[in-house]
Backbone as XML, in Angstrom:
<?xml version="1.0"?>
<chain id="A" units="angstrom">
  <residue number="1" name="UNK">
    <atom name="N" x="0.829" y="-1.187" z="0.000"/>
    <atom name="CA" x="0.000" y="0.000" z="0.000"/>
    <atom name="C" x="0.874" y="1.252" z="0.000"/>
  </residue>
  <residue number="2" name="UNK">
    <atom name="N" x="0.399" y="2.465" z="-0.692"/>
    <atom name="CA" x="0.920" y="3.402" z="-0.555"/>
    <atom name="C" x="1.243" y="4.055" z="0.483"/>
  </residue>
  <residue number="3" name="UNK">
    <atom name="N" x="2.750" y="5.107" z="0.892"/>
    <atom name="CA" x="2.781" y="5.577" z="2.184"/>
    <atom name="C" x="1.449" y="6.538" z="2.335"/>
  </residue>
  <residue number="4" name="UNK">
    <atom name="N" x="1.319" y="7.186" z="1.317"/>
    <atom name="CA" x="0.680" y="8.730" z="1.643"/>
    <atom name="C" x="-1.061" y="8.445" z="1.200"/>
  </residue>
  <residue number="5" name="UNK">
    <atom name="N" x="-1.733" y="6.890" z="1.337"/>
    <atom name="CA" x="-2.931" y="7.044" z="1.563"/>
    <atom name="C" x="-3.344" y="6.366" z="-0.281"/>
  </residue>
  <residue number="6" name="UNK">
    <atom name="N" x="-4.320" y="6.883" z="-0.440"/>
    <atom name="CA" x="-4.763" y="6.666" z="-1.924"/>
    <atom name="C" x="-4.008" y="7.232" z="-3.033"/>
  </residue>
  <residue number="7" name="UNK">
    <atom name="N" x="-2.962" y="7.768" z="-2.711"/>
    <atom name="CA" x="-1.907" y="8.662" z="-3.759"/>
    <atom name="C" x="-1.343" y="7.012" z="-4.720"/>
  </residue>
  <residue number="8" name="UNK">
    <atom name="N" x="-1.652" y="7.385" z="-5.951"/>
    <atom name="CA" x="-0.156" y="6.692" z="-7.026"/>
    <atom name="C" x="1.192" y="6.613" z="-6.995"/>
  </residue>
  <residue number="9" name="UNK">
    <atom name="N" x="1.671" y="7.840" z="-7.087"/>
    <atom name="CA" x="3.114" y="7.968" z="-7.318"/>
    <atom name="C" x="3.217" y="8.848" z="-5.770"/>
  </residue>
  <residue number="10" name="UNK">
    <atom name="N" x="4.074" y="8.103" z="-5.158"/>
    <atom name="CA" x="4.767" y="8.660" z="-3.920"/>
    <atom name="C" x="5.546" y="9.355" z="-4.229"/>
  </residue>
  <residue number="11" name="UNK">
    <atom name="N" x="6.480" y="9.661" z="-4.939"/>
    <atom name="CA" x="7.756" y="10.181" z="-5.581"/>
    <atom name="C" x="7.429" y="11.546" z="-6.319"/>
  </residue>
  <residue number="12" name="UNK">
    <atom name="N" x="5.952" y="11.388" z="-7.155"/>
    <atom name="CA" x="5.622" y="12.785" z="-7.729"/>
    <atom name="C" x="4.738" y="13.341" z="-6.489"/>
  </residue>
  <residue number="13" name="UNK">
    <atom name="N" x="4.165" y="12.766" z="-5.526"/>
    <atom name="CA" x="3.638" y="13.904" z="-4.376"/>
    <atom name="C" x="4.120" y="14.183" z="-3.771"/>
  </residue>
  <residue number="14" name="UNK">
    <atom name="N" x="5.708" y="13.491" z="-3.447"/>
    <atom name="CA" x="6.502" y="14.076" z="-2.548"/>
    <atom name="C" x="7.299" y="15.568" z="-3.145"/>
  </residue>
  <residue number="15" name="UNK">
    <atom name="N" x="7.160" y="15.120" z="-4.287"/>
    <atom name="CA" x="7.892" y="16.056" z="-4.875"/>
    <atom name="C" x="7.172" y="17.305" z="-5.284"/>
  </residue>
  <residue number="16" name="UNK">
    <atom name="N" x="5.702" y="17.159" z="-5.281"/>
    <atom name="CA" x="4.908" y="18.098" z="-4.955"/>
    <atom name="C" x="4.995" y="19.301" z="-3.657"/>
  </residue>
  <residue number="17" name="UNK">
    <atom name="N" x="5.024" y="18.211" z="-2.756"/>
    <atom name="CA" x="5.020" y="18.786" z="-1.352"/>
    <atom name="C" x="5.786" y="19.458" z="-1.193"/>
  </residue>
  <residue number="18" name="UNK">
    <atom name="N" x="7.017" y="19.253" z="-1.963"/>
    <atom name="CA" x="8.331" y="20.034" z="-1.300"/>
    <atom name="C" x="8.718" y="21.364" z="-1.953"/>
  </residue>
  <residue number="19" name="UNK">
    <atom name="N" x="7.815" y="21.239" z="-3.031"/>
    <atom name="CA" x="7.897" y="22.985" z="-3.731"/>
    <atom name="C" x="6.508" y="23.504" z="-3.248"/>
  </residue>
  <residue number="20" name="UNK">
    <atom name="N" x="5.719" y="23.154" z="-2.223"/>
    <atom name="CA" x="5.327" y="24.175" z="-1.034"/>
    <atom name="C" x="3.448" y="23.877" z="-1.888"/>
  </residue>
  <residue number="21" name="UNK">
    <atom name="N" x="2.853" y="22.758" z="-2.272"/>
    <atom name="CA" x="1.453" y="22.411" z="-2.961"/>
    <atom name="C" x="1.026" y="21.849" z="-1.492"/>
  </residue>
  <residue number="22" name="UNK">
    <atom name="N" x="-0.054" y="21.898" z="-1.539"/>
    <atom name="CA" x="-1.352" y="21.208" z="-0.088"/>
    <atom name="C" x="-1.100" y="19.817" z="-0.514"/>
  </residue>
  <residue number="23" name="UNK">
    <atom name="N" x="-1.468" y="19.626" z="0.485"/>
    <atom name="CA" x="-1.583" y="18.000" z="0.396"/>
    <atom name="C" x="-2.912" y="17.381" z="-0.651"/>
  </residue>
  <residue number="24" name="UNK">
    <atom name="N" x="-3.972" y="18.090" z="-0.301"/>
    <atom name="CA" x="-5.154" y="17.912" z="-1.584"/>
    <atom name="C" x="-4.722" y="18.106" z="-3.036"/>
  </residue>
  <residue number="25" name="UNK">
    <atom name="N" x="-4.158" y="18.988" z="-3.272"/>
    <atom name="CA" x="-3.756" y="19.227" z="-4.084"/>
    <atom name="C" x="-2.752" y="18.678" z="-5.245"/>
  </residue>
  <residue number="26" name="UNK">
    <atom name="N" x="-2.007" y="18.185" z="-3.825"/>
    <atom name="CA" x="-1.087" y="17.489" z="-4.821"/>
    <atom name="C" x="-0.991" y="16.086" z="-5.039"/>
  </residue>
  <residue number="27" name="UNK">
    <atom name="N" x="-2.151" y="15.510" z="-3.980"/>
    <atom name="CA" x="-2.585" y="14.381" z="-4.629"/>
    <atom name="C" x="-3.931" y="14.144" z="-5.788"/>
  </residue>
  <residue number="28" name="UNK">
    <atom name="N" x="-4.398" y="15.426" z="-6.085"/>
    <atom name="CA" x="-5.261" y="15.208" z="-7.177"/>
    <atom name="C" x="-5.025" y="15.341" z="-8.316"/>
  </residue>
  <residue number="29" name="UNK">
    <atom name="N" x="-3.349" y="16.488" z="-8.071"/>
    <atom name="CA" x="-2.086" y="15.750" z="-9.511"/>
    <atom name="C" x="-1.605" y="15.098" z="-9.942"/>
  </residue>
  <residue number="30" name="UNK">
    <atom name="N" x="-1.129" y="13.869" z="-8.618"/>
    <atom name="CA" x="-0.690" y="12.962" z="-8.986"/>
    <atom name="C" x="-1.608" y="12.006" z="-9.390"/>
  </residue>
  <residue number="31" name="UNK">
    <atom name="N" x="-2.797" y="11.708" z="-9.069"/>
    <atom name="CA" x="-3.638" y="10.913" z="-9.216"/>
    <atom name="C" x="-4.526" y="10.945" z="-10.672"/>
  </residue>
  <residue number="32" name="UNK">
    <atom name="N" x="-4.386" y="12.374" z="-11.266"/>
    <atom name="CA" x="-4.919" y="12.556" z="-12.373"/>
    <atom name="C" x="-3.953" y="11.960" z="-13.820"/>
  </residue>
  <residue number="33" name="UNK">
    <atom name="N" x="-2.400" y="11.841" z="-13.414"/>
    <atom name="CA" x="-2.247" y="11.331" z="-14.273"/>
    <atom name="C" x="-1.967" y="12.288" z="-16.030"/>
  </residue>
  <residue number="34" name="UNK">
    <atom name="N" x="-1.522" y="11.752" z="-16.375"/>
    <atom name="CA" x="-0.589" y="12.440" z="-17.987"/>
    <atom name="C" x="-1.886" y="14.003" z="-18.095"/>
  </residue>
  <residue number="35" name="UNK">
    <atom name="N" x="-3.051" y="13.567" z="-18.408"/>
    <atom name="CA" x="-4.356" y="14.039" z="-18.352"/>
    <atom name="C" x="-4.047" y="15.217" z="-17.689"/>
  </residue>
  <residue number="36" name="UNK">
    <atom name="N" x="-4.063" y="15.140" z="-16.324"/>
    <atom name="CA" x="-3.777" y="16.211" z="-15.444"/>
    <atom name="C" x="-2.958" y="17.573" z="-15.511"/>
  </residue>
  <residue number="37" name="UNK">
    <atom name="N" x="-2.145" y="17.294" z="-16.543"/>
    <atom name="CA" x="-0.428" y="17.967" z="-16.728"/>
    <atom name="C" x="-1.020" y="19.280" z="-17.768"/>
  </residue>
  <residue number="38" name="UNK">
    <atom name="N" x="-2.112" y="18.829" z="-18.315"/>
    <atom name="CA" x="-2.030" y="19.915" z="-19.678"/>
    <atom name="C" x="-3.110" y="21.062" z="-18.877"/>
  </residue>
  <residue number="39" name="UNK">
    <atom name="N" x="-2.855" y="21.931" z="-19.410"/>
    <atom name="CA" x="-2.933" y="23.223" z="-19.157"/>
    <atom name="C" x="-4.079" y="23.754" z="-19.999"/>
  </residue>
  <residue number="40" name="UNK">
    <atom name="N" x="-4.934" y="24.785" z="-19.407"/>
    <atom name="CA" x="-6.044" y="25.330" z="-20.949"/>
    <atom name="C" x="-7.230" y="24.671" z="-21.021"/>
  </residue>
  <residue number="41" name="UNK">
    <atom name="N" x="-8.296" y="25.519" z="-21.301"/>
    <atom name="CA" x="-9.733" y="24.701" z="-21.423"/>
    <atom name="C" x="-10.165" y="24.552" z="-22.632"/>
  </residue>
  <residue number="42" name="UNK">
    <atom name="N" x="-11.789" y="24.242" z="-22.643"/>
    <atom name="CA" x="-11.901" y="23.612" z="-23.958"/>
    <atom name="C" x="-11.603" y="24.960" z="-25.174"/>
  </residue>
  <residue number="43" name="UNK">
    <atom name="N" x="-12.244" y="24.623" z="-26.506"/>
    <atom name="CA" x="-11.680" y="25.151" z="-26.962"/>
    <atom name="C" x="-12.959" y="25.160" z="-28.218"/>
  </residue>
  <residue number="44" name="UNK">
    <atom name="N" x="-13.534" y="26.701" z="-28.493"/>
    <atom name="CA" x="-14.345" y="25.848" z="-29.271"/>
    <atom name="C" x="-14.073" y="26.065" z="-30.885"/>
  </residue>
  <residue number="45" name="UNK">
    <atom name="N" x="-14.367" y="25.435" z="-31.818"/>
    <atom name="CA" x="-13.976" y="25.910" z="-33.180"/>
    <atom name="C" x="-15.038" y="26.535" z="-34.033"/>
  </residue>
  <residue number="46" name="UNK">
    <atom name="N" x="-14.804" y="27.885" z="-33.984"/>
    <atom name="CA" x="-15.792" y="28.787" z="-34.595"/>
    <atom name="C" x="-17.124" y="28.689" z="-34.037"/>
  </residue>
  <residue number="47" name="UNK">
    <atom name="N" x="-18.100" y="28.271" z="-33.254"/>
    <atom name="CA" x="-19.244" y="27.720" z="-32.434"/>
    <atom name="C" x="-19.074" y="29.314" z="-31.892"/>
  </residue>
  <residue number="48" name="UNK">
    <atom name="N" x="-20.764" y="29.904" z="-32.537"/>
    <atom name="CA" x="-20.856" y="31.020" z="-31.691"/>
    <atom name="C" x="-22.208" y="30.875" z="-30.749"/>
  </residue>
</chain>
């Protein structure tokens, strides 16, 4: 089992933690996965 609870990657929340992210937070980064990483919302094409 994981140290830090329902977290995935121990290694990317630790490494969260230590550049100063909440603990919520930075397990709903790690947990989100490649998905999580991108930046920007939808997007619409020409749709007025």
């Amino acid at each position: 089992m994981a140290k830090h609870g329902n977290v995935k990657s121990d290694k990317k929340y630790e490494a969260l933690r230590r550049k100063g992210m909440s603990k919520s937070r930075a397990a709903k980064i790690t947990n989100s996965g490649k998905k999580g990483s991108r930046k920007g919302g939808k997007h619409s094409h020409g749709k007025k």
